[in-house]
Structures are given as structure tokens and as C-alpha cells.
Steps between C-alpha positions, in 0.01 A plus 500: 500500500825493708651725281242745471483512866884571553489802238171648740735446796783641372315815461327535832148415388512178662663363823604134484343495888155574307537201273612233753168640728308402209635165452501444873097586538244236554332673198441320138881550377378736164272659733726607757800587291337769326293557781788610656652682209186726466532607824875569506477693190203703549640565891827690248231609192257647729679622837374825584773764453249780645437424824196727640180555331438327224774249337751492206570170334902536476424299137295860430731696633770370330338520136297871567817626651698374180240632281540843640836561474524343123237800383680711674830354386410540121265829541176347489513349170161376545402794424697663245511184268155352477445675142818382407405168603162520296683548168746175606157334541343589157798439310649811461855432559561178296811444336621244337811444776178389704618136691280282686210235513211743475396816508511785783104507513493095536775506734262761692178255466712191585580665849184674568297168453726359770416838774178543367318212705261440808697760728331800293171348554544351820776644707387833433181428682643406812744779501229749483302299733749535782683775410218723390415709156827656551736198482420594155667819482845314646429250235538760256793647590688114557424473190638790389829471614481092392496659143873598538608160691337296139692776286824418702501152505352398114787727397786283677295192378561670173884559505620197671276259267672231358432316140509115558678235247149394398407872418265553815520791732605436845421856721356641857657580870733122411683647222604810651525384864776274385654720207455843703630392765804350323553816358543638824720233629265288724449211235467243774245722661275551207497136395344426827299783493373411164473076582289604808262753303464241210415219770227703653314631176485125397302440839294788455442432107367149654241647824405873437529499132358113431329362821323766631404664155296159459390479823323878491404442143302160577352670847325790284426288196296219751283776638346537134527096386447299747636231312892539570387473875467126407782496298761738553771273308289590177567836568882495538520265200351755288730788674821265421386414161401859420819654680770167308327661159662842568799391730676263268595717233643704785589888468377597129163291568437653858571871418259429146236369761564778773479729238165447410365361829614842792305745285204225462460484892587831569246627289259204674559614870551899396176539315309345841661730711443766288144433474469468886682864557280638238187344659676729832602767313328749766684361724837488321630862675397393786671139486840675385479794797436202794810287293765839554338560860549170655845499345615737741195508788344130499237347683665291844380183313821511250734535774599893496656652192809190489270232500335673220797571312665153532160327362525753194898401457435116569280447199712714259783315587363141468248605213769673199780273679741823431825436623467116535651415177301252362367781199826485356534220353221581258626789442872389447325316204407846283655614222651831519827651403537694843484337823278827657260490252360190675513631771312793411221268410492313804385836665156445386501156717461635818266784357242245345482229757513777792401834399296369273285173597584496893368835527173426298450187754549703792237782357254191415536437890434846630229584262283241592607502850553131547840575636355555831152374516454267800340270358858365319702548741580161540634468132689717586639352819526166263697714231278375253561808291344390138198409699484799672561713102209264396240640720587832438461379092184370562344809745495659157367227246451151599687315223816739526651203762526237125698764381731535787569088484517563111793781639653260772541216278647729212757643765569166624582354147719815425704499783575107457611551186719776558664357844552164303732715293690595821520195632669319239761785446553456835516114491720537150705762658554184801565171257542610111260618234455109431304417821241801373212274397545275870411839671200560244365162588554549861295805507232296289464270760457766798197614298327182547615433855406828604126424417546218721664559825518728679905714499455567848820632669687409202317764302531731773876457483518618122321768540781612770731370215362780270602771803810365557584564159521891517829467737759372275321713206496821675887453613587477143263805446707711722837369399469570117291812519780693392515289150130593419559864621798517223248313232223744573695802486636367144157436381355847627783700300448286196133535544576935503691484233221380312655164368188314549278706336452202246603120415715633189668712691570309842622218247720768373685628814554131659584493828 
């Protein structure tokens, strides 16, 4: 613990002032430490930078801002390659100089299941709850330019992967923190930079991808048997045992499950949405006109247009997790013979969990109008987003609630699996490949006590873990944005040239 708290300080997230206050307090000592931690690091995360009406999270800020000038940076690739990244998908491009633990479109899965989770269902609710129908236009366009931050940062992942002794893959924002930076003669720099951004997925792997996955999944699944109320350890037993199954064969065994588990749930949670909208679909023009109007003229409810516009940017930030870095890893895993091809993939990330599934949570909202009926307004003062989605379910068929738990336990189960992947890269990244399965049995045993206790402020304090994240990945985003400029540029002209018209022929012209 010591050490991980003199890499924070080194790097300005902490003050040593804040940790002595904690130890000092008359609080319980695990209480008040992070206690104290939470509020230090969500006074940085979360300080306004837009002083006036409205407020901008400097954590937003500093990811939309990013996001921005990377499509702009690399000519809004997110829109020019998404057909190309279709064929990558299906297959097209496979060669036999192919290298890596699985394939692009498990690599894909394996990091969707781990964005794809209770923030679609539920954090979309509040947003348009406070913000209005047209925090869902801003979520749109977040998510847009989130596309290009994925693209940017699964191709680094990509180039500066390394190939451990035992054959494993070892990729994401620590690999090229530490080697890009070398390169650029700040070694020292990115080892920290790299030690601190390892140390803080681990947390997060343990809270917002373990703990509070099982904590949400158990609340939704104890509305429909009352059963786990009584027992709740039953419940996180079965989550451990079912998650172990998957977990212990790490990568190959997570991307096969992820693989056939995203489309499963997305298809679950789509199809009820869909059948909502098209239970609305008189309304649907009218839903879509009041969504672009309050974008730019809202109600004084959402706080003027910025208040509005920060709700829209909050959720696709903390929902597709673009620029944070975490994504990478699973993708640093694929097995492609150019780094950019990845990261062409990754471009349908942000589209899916955002464009995609955000938006049809937000129209679920405004169609049925439970976004702003009195009556839940203080579910929505609570935050209690997924209960919030569940009325509006049920306000259309009374059994469509069971098949949001069925979707909130599926998202739960798919982002634990996928974060547990994080996690121990992160943790092998820390103390050797050989201390792999301690970190696999570690996150077993959050599953259980998570069912148990209640995280409290430590749970709070990995979710700020996950934020913190996008600093040193974003720094390394800037500095070596000139390396996947050069690799994209390469790519496009081979691409003209019409050297990957086939396998045979790719195969033909190497590199």
C-alpha cells in the first residue's frame, strides 16, 4: 500500500497532507482513509473547469477535448474506415503472418462485454432524467469522437505489445507508456507513468468491474426471487463459481465466452427496446425532433444548454470508457499483422455501446415519458437509474422488468469477466506472469464478499480509480500520435494500391 501511495503522490493525484488527515480522523481507519481519498480525488476528477451556467467535469473535459482533436488529428477516421473495419471483422484480411491470442472479432467481444454493462441501462436514465431528451444528442456526438480516441489507443496497444517467455501477450496504455516514452527519452517518466496506471486498473478491476457488478446484479435479480434477499452469499457463490469457470483459462477462454455472450445480451436488451419504440412508433418523429431541440434550446430543468451538454458527454465518457485505456488490453491480445487494423476494429466499440445501445435506452426513456413523470422523481434524485429503465419496461408490458434483470445480470457477468482480464495484466505487468493465478483468486473472492458487505467508500474510490486512469493514458495518446499518424498513412497507401484486395495477395506483398 505504501508504495502504491508514493507513485499517486509523485504524480499529483494525491497529497501526503490528505493521507495523514485520514489516519489522524476519529473515523474507522479503512473508512476514513478512503474516505478521504474519494474526496481528494473527485475534488481533482470532477472540479468544474466552466465556471457559469452549468458545469464541466475537468475528467470530461479532458477526455472530450482529447477526443476532438484525435478525429480531427487523423481526418475523422471514424468515418472513412468503418467499412474497412467490417471486412477486418468478417475475416477478410487474414493472412497467415496473423500473430496473437485470438481473433480481431473476439478481441472486439472481449472489450465490449467489459463497456457494455449497467451504465447503458442505468446511467443513461439519469442522464436523460436531468439533463433532458437532448443529453442524448451530446451523447451521440461524445461518442462519436470516442470512436477515434479507441482507434488511437488499441493501435499503440498494438505496436508496443510485447510476447512474454511463457508465450502470453502482455499489451495496453503499460506497454507503451513505458516503451513510448523511452523512445522519446523520458524512460523514467513512463515507467512511473505506466506503474501508476497499472496500480489503478487493478483497483478498479477489483470495485467497478467486480464489487459493484455483483452488487447491481444481486439488487435486480432479488426484486424477481426473493430468495437471494435471505441469502445473498448464495448468489455471489454462484457469480464466483460461474465467473472462476471462464476466468481461469484466462484470455483464449474469456474472448471464446465474450464472443458468444455480447451478441446474446445485446440481442436480449435490443429486441425490448425495439419492441417498446415500435409500440411508439407514432411518436418516434416526434421523440427525435424534442431530442435535437433541447440539444440546443432546453427546458430550465437541465440547467441551460451546458448542463445539458455535460450530462450527454458524462455518460459517453464513463459508458464506452474511450480514452481511459483499459480496452486495450483486450485488444493488444488480437491477431493481426498490422497494428491499425485493430484499431480500425475498435471503432465499432464506441459505436455499439454508445450510438448504438445508449441511444436506444435514452429513446426507451422519452417514448414512454418516464424521464420526467413526477411521480419518479425521486429515483431519480436516488440515481437509481435501472429502476427508473424498469418502469419505463414495464409501462409497456408488465413482464418486460424479468428481462431487464435477465439483461443486468448478463452485463454484470460480462463485464467481470472482461475487467478480470485487465486486472491481472495489470497485476502481472506489477509482480511477474507467475503471480497471475493469485490475482484470479483475488478477484474470486471479491465476488463473494461483494454479496456480503457493503464496498462503501472503498468502492466509491475505484470507481474514481477507473477516471483517474484516462490521465497517464491520454498523455501517452498525445505524445505518440505522430507514430500512429505515420502507421495510418502507410496502411491507407497500401490499402490504394490495392494490396489487400485478398489474403493471397497481402501474404504476397509482406509488409
Amino acid at each position: 500500500m505504501q508504495r502504491v501511495i508514493k507513485i499517486i503522490c509523485l504524480t499529483g493525484l494525491l497529497m501526503p497532507a490528505q493521507i495523514a488527515a485520514a489516519q489522524d480522523s476519529g473515523a474507522p481507519g479503512v473508512d476514513a482513509f478512503f474516505g478521504t481519498l474519494n474526496g481528494y480525488l473527485a475534488s481533482v476528477l470532477f472540479y468544474d473547469i466552466l465556471p457559469g451556467e452549468g458545469t464541466m467535469p475537468f475528467i470530461v473535459g479532458w477526455l472530450v477535448v482529447g477526443a476532438i482533436y484525435l478525429t480531427c488529428r487523423f481526418g475523422f477516421i471514424n468515418i472513412r474506415m468503418m467499412r474497412h473495419a467490417l471486412g477486418i471483422i468478417r475475416g477478410k484480411y487474414q493472412s497467415a503472418d496473423d500473430k496473437g491470442e485470438v481473433s480481431p472479432f473476439q478481441a472486439l467481444t472481449t472489450a465490449l462485454s467489459a463497456t457494455v454493462g449497467l451504465g447503458n441501462i442505468a446511467g443513461v436514465a439519469i442522464a436523460v432524467s436531468i439533463g433532458g431528451p437532448g443529453a442524448t444528442f451530446w451523447m451521440i456526438v461524445a461518442g462519436f469522437f470516442g470512436m477515434t480516441s479507441k482507434f488511437t489507443e488499441v493501435t499503440l496497444a498494438q505496436m508496443y505489445r510485447e510476447v512474454r517467455p511463457d508465450g502470453r501477450l502482455m499489451g495496453g496504455a503499460m506497454e507503451y507508456l513505458s516503451r513510448g516514452f523511452a523512445e522519446k527519452g523520458m524512460a523514467g517518466v513512463g515507467r512511473s507513468l505506466a506503474m501508476l496506471f497499472a496500480i489503478l486498473c487493478v483497483g478498479a478491476s477489483l470495485g467497478g468491474g467486480n464489487a459493484f457488478q455483483v452488487s447491481q446484479a444481486l439488487g435486480a435479480v432479488q426484486n424477481e426471487i426473493t430468495f437471494f434477499k435471505d441469502y445473498p452469499w448464495v448468489f455471489g457463490v454462484f457469480m464466483a463459481g460461474a465467473v472462476g469457470l471462464v476466468i481461469i483459462g484466462g484470455i483464449k477462454r474469456i474472448a471464446h465466452a465474450a464472443e458468444a455472450l455480447v451478441p446474446t445480451m445485446v440481442f436480449i436488451y435490443l429486441s425490448a427496446c425495439l419492441w417498446i419504440i415500435l409500440s411508439h412508433i407514432a411518436d418516434l418523429p416526434a421523440a427525435f425532433g424534442l431530442i435535437v431541440h433541447e440539444a440546443f434550446a432546453p427546458s430550465a430543468v437541465a440547467g441551460g444548454m451546458i448542463g445539458v451538454l455535460v450530462q450527454g458527454f458524462k455518460r459517453a465518457a464513463f459508458s464506452s470508457e474511450a480514452g481511459i485505456g483499459s480496452a486495450a488490453i483486450a485488444h493488444s491480445a488480437a491477431a493481426v499483422k498490422y497494428p491499425i487494423r485493430q484499431g480500425f476494429v475498435a471503432l465499432y466499440e464506441p459505436f455499439i455501446d454508445t450510438i448504438v445501445i445508449c441511444t436506444m435506452t435514452a429513446l426507451v426513456m422519452v417514448l414512454t415519458g418516464v424521464y420526467n413523470a413526477p411521480e419518479y422523481h425521486t429515483l431519480v434524485a436516488e440515481s437509481k437509474g435501472a429502476a427508473l429503465t424498469a418502469v419505463a419496461f414495464g409501462s409497456v408490458i408488465s413482464w418486460f422488468p424479468v428481462i431487464l434483470s435477465i439483461s443486468v445480470v448478463l452485463f454484470a457477468y460480462s463485464t467481470m469477466i472482461s475487467w478480470s482480464y485487465y486486472g491481472e495484466r495489470c497485476w502481472t505487468y506489477l509482480f511477474g506472469e507467475r503471480f497471475s493465478m493469485t490475482y484470479r483468486i483475488i478477484y474470486l473472492m471479491f465476488v463473494v464478499l461483494a454479496s456480503l458487505v457493503s464496498a462503501g467508500n472503498i468502492l466509491d474510490f475505484s470507481d474514481l480509480l477507473l477516471l483517474s486512469m484516462a490521465f497517464p493514458n491520454f498523455l501517452a495518446l498525445y505524445l505518440l500520435q505522430g507514430k500512429v499518424a505515420a502507421a495510418l498513412k502507410s496502411y491507407l497507401g497500401k490499402l490504394r494500391r490495392g494490396e489487400f484486395d485478398t489474403s493471397s495477395n497481402e501474404a504476397a506483398h509482406g509488409n
